[in-house]
VEXDREN-2710 file (C-alpha; in Angstrom, 1 decimal):
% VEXDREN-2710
k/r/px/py/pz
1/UNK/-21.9/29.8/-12.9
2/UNK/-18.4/28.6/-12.6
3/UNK/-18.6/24.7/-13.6
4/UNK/-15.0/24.1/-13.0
5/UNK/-15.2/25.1/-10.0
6/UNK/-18.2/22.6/-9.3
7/UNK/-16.4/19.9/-11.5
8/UNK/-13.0/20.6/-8.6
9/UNK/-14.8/20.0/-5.8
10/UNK/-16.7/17.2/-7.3
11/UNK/-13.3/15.4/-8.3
12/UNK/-12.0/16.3/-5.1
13/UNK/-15.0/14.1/-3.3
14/UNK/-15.0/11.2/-5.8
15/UNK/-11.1/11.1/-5.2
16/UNK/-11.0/11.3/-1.5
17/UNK/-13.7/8.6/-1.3
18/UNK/-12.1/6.1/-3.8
19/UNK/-8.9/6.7/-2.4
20/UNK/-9.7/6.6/1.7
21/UNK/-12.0/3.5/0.7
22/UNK/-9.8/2.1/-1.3
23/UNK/-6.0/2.6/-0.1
24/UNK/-6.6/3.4/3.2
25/UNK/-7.6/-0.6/4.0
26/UNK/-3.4/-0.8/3.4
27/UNK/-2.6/1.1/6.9
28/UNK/-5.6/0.3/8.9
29/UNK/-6.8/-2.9/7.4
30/UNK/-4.9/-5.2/10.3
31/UNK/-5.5/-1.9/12.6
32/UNK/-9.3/-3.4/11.7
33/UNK/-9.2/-7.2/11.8
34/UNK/-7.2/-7.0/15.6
35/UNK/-9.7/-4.7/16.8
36/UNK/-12.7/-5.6/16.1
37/UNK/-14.2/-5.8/19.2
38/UNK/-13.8/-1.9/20.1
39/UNK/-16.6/0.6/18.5
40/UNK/-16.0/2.0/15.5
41/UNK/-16.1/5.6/16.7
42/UNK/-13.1/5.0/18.7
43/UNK/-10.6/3.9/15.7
44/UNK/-12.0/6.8/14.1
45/UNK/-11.4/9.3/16.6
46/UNK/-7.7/7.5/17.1
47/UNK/-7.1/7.9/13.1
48/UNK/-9.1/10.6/12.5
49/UNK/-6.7/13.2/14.7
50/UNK/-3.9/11.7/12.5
51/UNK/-5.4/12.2/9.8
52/UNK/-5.9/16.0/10.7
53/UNK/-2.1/16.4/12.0
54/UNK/-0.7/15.4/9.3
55/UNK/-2.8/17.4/6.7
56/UNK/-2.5/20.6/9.0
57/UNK/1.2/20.0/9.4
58/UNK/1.9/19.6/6.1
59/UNK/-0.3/22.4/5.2
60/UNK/2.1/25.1/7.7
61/UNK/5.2/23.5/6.5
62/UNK/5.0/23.1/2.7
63/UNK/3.6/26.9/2.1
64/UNK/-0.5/25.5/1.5
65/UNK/0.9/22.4/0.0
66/UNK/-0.9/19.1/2.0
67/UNK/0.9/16.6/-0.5
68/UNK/4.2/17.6/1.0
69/UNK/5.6/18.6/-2.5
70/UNK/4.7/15.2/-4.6
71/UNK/2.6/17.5/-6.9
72/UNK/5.4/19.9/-8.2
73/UNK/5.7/18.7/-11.2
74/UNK/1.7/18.1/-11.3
75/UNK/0.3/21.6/-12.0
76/UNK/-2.9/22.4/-11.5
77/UNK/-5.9/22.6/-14.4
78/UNK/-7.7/25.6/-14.8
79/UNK/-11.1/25.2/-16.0
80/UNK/-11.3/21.4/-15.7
81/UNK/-14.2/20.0/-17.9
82/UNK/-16.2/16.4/-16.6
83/UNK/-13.5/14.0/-18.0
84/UNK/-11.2/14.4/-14.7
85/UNK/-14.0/13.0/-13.2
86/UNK/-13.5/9.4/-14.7
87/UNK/-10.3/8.1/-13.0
88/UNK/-12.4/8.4/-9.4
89/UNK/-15.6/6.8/-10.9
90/UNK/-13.6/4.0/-12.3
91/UNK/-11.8/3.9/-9.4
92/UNK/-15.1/3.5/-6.9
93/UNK/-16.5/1.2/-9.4
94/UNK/-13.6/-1.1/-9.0
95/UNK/-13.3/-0.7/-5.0
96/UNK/-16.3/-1.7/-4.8
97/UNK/-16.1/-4.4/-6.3
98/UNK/-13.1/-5.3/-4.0
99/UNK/-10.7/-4.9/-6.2
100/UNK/-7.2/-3.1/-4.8
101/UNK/-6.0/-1.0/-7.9
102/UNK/-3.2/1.8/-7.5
103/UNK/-5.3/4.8/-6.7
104/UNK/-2.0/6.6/-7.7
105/UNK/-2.0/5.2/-11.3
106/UNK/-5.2/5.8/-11.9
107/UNK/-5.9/9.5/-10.9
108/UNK/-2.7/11.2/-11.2
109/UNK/-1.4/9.6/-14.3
110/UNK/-4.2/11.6/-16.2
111/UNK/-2.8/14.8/-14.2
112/UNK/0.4/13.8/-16.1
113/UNK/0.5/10.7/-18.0
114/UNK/4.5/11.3/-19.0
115/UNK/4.7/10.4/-15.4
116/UNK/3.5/7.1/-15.6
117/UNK/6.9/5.4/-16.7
118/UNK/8.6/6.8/-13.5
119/UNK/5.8/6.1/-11.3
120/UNK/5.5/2.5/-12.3
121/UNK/9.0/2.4/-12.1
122/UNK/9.2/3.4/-8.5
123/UNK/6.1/1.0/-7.7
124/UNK/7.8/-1.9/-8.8
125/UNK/10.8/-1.2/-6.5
126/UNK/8.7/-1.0/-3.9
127/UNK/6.7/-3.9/-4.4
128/UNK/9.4/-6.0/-4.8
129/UNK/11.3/-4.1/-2.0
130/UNK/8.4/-5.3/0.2
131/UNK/8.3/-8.6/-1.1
132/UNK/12.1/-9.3/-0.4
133/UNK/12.0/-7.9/3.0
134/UNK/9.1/-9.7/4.0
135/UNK/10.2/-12.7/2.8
136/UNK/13.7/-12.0/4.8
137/UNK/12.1/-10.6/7.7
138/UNK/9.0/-13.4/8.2
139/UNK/11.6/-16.5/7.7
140/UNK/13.0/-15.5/11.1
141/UNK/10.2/-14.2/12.7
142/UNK/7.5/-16.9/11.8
143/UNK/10.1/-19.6/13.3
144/UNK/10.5/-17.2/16.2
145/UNK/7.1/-15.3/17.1
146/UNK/4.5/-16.0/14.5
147/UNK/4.7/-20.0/14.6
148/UNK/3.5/-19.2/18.5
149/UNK/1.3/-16.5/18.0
150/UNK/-0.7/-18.6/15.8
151/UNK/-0.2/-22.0/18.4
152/UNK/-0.9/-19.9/21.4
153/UNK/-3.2/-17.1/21.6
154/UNK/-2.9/-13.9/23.5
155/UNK/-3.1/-13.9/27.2
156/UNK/-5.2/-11.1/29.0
157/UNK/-2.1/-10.1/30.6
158/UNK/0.3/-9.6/27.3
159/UNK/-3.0/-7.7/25.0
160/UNK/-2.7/-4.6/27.0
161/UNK/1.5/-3.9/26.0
162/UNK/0.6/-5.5/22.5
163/UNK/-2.2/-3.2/22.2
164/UNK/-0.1/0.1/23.0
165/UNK/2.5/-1.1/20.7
166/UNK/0.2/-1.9/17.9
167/UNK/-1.8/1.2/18.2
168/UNK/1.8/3.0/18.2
169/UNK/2.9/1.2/14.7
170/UNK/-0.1/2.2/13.2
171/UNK/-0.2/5.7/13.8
172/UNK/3.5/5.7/12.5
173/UNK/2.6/4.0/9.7
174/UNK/-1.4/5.8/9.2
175/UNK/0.7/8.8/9.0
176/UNK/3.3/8.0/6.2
177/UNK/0.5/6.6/3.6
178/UNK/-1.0/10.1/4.5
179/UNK/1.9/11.9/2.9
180/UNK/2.2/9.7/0.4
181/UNK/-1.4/9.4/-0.6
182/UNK/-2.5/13.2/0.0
183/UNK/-1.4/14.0/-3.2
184/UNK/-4.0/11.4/-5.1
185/UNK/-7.0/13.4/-3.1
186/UNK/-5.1/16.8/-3.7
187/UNK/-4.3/16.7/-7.0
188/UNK/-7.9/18.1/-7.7
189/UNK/-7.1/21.6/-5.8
190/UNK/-5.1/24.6/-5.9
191/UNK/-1.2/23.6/-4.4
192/UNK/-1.3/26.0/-2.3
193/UNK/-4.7/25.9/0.0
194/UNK/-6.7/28.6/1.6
195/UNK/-7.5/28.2/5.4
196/UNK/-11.5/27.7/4.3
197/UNK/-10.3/25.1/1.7
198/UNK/-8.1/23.2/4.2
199/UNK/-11.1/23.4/6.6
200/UNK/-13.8/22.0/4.0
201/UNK/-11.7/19.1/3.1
202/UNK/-10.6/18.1/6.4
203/UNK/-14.3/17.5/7.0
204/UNK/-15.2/15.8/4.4
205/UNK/-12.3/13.3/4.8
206/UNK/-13.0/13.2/8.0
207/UNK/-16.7/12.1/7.2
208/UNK/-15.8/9.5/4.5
209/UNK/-13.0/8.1/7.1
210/UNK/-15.8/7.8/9.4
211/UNK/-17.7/5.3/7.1
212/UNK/-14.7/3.1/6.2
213/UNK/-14.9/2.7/10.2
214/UNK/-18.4/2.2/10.5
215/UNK/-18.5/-0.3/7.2
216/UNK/-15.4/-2.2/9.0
217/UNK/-13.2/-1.6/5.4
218/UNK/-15.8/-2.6/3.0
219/UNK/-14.9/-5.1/0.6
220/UNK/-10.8/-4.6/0.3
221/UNK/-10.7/-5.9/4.1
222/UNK/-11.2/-9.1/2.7
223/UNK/-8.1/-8.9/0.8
224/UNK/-6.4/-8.3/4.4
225/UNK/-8.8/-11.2/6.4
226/UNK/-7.6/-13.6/4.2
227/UNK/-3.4/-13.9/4.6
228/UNK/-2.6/-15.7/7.8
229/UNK/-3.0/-14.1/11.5
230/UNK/-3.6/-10.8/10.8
231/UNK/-6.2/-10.9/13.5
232/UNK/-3.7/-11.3/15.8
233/UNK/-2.8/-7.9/17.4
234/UNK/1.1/-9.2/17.8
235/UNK/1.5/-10.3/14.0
236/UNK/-0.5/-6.8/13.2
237/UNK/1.7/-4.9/14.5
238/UNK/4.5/-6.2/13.1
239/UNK/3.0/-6.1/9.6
240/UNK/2.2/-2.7/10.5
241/UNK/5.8/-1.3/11.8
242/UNK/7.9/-2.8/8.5
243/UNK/5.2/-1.1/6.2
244/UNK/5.6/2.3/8.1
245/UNK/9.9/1.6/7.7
246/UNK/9.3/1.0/3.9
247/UNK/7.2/4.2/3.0
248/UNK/9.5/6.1/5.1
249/UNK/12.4/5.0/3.0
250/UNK/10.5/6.0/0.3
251/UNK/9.0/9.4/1.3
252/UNK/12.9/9.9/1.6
253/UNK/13.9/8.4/-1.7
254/UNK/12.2/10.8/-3.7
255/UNK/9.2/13.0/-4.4
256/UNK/7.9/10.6/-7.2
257/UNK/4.1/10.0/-6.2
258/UNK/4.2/6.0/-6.2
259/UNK/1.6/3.1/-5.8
260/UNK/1.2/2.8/-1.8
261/UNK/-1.2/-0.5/-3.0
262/UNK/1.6/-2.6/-4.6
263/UNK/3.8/-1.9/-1.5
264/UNK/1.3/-3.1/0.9
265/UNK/0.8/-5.4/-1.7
266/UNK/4.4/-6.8/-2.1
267/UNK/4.5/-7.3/1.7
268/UNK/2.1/-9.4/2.4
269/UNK/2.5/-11.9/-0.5
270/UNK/6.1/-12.1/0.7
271/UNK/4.8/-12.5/4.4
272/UNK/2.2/-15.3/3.3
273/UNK/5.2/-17.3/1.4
274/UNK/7.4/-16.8/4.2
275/UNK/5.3/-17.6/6.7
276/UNK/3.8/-21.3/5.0
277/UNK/6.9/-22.0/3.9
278/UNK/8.2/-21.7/7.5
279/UNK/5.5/-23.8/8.9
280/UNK/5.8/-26.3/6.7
281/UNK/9.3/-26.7/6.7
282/UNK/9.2/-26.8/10.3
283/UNK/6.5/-29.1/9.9
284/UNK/7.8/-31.5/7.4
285/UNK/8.2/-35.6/8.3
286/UNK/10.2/-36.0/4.7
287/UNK/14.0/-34.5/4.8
288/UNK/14.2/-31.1/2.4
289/UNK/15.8/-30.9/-0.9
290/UNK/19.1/-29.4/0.3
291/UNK/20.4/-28.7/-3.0
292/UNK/17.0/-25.9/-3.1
293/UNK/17.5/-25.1/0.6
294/UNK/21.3/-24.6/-0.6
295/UNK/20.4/-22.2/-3.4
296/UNK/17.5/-20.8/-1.2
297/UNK/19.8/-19.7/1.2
298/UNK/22.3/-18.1/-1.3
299/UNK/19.5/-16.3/-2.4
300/UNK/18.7/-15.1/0.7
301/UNK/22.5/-13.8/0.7
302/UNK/21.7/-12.2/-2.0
303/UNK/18.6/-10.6/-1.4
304/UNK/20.0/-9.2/1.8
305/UNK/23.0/-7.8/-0.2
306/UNK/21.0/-5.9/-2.9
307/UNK/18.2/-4.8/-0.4
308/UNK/20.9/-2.7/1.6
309/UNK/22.4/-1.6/-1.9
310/UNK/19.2/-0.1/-3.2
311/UNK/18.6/1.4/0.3
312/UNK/22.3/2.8/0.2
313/UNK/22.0/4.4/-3.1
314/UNK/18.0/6.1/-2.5
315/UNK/17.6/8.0/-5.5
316/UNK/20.4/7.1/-7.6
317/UNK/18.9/3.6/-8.3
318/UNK/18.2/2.9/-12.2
319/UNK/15.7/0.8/-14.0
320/UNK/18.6/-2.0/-14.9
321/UNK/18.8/-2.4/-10.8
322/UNK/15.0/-2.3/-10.4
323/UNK/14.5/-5.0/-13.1
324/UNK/17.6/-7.4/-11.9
325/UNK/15.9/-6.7/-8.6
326/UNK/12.6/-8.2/-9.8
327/UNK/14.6/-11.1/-11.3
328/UNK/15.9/-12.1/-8.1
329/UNK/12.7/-11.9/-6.3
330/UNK/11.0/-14.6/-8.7
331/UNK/14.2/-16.5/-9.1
332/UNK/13.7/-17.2/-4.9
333/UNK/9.9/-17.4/-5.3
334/UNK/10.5/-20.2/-7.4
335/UNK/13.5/-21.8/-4.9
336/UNK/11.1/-21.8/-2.3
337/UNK/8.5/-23.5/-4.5
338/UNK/10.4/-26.3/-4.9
339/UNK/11.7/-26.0/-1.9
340/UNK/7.7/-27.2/-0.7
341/UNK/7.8/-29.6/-2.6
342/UNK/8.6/-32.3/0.2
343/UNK/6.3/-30.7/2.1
344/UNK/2.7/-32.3/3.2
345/UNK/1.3/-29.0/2.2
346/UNK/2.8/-27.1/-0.9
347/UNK/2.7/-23.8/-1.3
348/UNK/0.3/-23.5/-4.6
349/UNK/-2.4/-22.2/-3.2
350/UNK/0.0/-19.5/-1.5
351/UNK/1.4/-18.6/-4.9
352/UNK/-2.1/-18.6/-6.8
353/UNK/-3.4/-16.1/-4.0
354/UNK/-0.4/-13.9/-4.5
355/UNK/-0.6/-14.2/-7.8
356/UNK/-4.4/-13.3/-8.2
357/UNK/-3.4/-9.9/-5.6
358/UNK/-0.5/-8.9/-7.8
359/UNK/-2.9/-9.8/-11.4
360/UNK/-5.7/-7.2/-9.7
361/UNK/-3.3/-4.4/-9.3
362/UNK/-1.8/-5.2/-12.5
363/UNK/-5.2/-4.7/-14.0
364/UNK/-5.9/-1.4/-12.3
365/UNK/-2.5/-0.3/-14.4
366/UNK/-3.8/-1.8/-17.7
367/UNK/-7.0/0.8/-16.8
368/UNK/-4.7/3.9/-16.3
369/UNK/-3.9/3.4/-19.8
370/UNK/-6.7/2.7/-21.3
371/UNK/-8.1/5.7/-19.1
372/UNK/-5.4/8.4/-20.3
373/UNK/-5.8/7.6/-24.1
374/UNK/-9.6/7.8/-23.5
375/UNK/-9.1/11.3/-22.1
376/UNK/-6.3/12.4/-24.5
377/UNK/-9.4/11.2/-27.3
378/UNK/-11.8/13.4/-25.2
379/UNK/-9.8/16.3/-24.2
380/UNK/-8.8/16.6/-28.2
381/UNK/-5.7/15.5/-27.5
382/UNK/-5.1/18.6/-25.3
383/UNK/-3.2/16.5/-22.4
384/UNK/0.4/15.5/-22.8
END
């Protein structure tokens, strides 16, 4: 008997599972929380024929390839023994326990760990990509649409547009985690796939998408059901929409698999700030600290300035960039803490939550490394 071949499949169900159950609350966790009321079988129907677009797409376009050419430079293992079958164990162990680690660090990395520096690279763009956006983007729109979607809620006669529109952001943006992601579930079987393999996997993601559905998102929809409003179908889409924008930028940036979880991540800790530092500036009986709302708001400037550089350059942006990126990004997290100072309300609590989400995923990369020296230990040292 073949064990590989056993041991292949095997990974290939432990990975699909972790990975739907755990990344998949990213695209469809507001999808979730603002519909709620509708059976479960119906989101899965709506996500489950994206789902199989999108692999079968990319199936007839890349030559048999489903990750749409993220695993190039990750060959496939002949004969794999059972240690490829740790990163989705630990990976289940830890979703279930709610916690939202990269799926993408801990699975491919031990595929290719050399590809760990460029992956975490790429993820910290993107979280702070998100963050900066968000926090640009929700400053205007929580003083224009979220400060009333929170006072006012939805009429009978606005839910039905907001519904089509929110159903159309998130199959825009279910579909651009798929090509991101398939390459964490993939990485387990041949690159280039047989119709009978394409056909058994479709069904078994399938399957597992159709729990996620039926459990509501498990434990990582808590994550989601506790940032502000995203039960509300208008602020859902919206979240929804910008995260769809930022993995397209990215799925056009480069074919570097990257951590989908600090993206989604980034974007709603810079929504949250944005969003309670809105209210309760709008809010606020005490005048603001203008010399802070004077620096905020050449920060902003700033922000806004390096935001369209990084998107102008794509994939000529370098680690110096990435870093003085991040630098900015806490320099203004910091403005807008003092900023709230005045307030009635700070923004502590706002800045320990985002700080707990961003110490989770920090921990699932901590585990990747552990995890690959572990398998370099039981491999003999046989992976590079």
């Amino acid at each position: 008997m073949d064990y590989s071949l056993i041991i292949m499949w095997f990974g290939f169900l432990l990975a699909g599972y972790s990975v739907v159950g755990n990344d998949s609350i990213q695209t469809l966790g507001t999808f979730l929380s603002s519909n709620e009321e509708r059976p479960w079988y119906v989101l899965w129907l709506f996500a489950g024929s994206i789902l199989a677009t999108t692999l079968i797409y990319g199936w007839v376009q890349y030559g048999g390839d489903v990750s749409y050419g993220r695993l190039e430079k990750y060959p496939f293992i002949d004969g794999m023994t059972w240690p490829y079958l740790l990163p989705p164990l630990v990976l289940m162990l830890l979703t279930r326990t709610g916690i939202p680690v990269s799926t993408s660090f801990l699975i491919l990395t031990f595929f290719k760990p050399k590809g760990l520096y460029s992956m975490t690279m790429k993820s910290i763009l993107g979280y702070v990509l998100a963050f900066a956006l968000a926090i640009l983007v929700w400053q205007f729109i929580t003083k224009l649409l979220d400060k009333k979607f929170i006072h006012n809620p939805i009429k009978n006669s606005e839910k039905r547009v907001w519904t089509v529109l929110q159903w159309s952001s998130t199959a825009f943006l279910w579909g651009q985690w798929l090509i991101q992601d398939f390459a964490n579930i993939y990485v387990y079987l041949p690159r280039s796939l047989t119709g009978m393999e394409i056909a058994i996997s479709l069904v078994i993601l399938l399957a597992m998408l159709g729990y996620i559905f039926y459990s509501r998102g498990g434990s990582i929809q808590e994550i989601v059901k506790a940032k502000t409003n995203t039960v509300d179908i208008r602020s859902a889409t919206i979240i929804d929409f910008l995260y769809a924008l930022i993995l397209l930028f990215f799925k056009q940036y480069s074919n570097v698999p990257m951590s989908t979880t600090w993206v989604f991540l980034g974007l709603l800790a810079g929504r949250e700030i944005a969003i309670r530092y809105r209210l309760g500036k709008d809010d606020a009986s005490i005048a603001p600290n203008q010399l802070a709302n004077s620096i905020g708001w050449a920060l902003n400037i700033a922000l806004i300035l390096i935001v369209g550089y990084v998107v102008y350059l794509r994939d000529q942006v370098g680690d110096p960039l990435i870093l003085a990126f991040a630098g900015l990004i806490i320099a203004r997290a910091v403005v807008v803490f003092f900023e709230s100072k005045h307030q009635e309300n700070d923004l502590r609590g706002t800045f320990k939550m985002v700080f707990m989400d961003l110490s989770k995923v920090s921990f699932g990369l901590i585990i990747s490394i552990v995890l690959v020296f572990l398998m370099k230990f039981l491999t003999g040292g046989a992976i590079g």
